[in-house]
C-alpha beads as a LAMMPS data file, in Angstrom:
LAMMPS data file: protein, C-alpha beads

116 atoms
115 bonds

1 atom types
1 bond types

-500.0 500.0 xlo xhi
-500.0 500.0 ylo yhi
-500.0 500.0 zlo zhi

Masses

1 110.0

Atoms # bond

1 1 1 201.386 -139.686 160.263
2 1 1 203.101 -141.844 162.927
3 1 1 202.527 -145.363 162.898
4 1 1 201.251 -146.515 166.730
5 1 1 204.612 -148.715 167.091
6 1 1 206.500 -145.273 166.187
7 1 1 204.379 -143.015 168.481
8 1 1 204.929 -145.076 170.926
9 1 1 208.463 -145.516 170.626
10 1 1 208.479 -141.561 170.948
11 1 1 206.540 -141.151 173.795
12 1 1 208.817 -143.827 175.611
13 1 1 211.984 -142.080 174.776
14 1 1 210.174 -138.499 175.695
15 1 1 208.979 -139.731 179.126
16 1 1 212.795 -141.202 180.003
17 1 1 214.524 -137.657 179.140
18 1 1 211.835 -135.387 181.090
19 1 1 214.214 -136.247 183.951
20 1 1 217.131 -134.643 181.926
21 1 1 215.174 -131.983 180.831
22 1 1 213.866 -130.930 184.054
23 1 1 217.429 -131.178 185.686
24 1 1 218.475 -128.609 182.766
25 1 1 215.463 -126.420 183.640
26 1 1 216.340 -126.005 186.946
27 1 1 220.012 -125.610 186.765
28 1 1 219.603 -122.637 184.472
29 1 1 216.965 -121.002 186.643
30 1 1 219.138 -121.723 189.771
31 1 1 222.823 -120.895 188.254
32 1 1 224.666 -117.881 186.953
33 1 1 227.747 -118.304 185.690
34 1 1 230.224 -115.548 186.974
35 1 1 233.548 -116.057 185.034
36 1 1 234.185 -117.193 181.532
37 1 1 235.275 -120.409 182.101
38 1 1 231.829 -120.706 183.831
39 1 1 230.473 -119.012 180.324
40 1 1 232.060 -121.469 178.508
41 1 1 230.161 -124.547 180.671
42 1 1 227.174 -123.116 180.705
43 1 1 227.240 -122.175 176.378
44 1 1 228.248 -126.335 176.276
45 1 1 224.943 -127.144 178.574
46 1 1 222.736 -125.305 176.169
47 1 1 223.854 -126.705 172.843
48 1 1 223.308 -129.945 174.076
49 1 1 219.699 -129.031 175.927
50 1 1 218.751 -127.419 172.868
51 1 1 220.347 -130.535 170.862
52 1 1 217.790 -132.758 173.205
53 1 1 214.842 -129.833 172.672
54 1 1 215.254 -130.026 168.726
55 1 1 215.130 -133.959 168.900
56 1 1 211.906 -133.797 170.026
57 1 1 210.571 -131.426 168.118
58 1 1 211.746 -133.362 165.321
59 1 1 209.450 -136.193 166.635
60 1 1 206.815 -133.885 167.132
61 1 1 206.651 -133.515 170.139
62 1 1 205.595 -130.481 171.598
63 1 1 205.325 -128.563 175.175
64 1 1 202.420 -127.437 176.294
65 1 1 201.257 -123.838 176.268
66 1 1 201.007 -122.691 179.726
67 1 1 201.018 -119.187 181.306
68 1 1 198.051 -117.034 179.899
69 1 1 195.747 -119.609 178.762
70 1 1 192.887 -120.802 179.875
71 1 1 193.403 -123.754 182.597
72 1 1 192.622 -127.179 180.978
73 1 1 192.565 -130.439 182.670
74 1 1 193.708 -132.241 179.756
75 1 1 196.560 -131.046 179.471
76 1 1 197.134 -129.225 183.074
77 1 1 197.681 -130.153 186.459
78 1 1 197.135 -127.933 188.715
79 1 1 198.842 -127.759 191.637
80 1 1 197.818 -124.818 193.757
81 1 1 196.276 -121.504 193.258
82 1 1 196.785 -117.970 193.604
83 1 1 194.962 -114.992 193.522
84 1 1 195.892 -112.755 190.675
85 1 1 196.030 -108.668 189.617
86 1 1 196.825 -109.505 186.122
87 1 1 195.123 -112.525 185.037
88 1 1 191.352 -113.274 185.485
89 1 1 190.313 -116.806 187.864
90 1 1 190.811 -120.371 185.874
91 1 1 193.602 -118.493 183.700
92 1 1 197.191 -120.098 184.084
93 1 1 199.712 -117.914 185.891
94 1 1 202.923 -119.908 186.406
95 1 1 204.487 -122.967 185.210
96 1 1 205.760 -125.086 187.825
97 1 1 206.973 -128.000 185.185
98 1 1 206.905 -128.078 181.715
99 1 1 204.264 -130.576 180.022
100 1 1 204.908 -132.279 176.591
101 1 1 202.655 -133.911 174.058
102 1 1 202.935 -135.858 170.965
103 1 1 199.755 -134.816 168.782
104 1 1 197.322 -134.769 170.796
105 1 1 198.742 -137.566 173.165
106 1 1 199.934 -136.207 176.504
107 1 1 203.418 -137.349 177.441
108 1 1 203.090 -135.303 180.344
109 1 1 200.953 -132.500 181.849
110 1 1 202.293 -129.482 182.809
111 1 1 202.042 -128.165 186.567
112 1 1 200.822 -125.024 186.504
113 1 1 199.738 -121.958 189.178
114 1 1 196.169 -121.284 188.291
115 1 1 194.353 -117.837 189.766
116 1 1 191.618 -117.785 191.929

Bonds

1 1 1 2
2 1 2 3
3 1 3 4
4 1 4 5
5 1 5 6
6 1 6 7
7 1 7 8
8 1 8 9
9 1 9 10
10 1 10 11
11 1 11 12
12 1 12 13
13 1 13 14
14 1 14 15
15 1 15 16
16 1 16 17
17 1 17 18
18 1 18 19
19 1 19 20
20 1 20 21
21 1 21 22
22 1 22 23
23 1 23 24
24 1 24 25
25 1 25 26
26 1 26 27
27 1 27 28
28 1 28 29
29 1 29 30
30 1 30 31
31 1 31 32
32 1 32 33
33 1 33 34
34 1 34 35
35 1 35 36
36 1 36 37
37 1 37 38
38 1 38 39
39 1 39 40
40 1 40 41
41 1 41 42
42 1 42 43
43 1 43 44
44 1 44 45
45 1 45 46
46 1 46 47
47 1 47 48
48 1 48 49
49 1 49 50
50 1 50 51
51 1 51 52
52 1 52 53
53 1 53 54
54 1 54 55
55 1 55 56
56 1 56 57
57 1 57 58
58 1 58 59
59 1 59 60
60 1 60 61
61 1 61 62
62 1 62 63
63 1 63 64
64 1 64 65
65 1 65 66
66 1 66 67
67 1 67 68
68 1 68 69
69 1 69 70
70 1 70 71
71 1 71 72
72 1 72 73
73 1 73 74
74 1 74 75
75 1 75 76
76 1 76 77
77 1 77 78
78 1 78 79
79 1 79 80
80 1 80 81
81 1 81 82
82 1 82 83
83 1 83 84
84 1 84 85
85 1 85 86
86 1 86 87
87 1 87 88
88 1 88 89
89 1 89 90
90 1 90 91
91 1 91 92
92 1 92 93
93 1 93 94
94 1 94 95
95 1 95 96
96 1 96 97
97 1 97 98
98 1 98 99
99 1 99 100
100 1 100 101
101 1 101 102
102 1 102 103
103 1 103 104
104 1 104 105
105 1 105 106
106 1 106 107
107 1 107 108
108 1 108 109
109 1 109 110
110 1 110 111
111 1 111 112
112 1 112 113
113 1 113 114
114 1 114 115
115 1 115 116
């Protein structure tokens, strides 16, 4: 088990790359690539997102489970609702931002869609 000075010391580190992270996130939502040289970028951009992804999961830190559960204030923040066809009212339906946690220590909560 972590030692509070090392949990700590996580979360810290964590908390400054969600900025990176999120900035990764949106680019490959919000980008296609459309020629190989663009192919080639975008492989580079994932190696080292998943090279930052793997870090923290070496340090145990997590992200939290989102679309399909159960909305939980702990570990949620939600920012609007929706109705919903496919999921039943207080149940997640999109993820906004990803949330992280170390343990059971949230870094951040994620921002979720919930349905009404």
């Amino acid at each position: 088990m972590y030692k509070n000075e090392d949990k700590l010391a996580s979360v810290d580190v964590a908390r400054a790359m969600l900025d990176v992270l999120d900035n990764y996130d949106r680019a490959f939502k919000n980008i296609v690539a459309e020629t190989p040289e663009q192919e080639e970028i975008e492989a580079s951009y994932k190696k080292t997102y998943e090279m930052i992804k793997n870090a923290f999961f070496n340090l145990g830190i997590t992200e939290i489970e989102t679309v399909g559960k159960e909305f939980d204030y702990a570990v949620h923040n939600a920012v609007m609702t929706s109705p919903s066809d496919e999921y039943e009212e207080g149940i997640v339906i999109q993820e906004l931002q990803k949330g992280y946690a170390l343990g059971d220590e949230v870094i951040r909560a994620a921002y979720v869609v919930v349905a009404c």
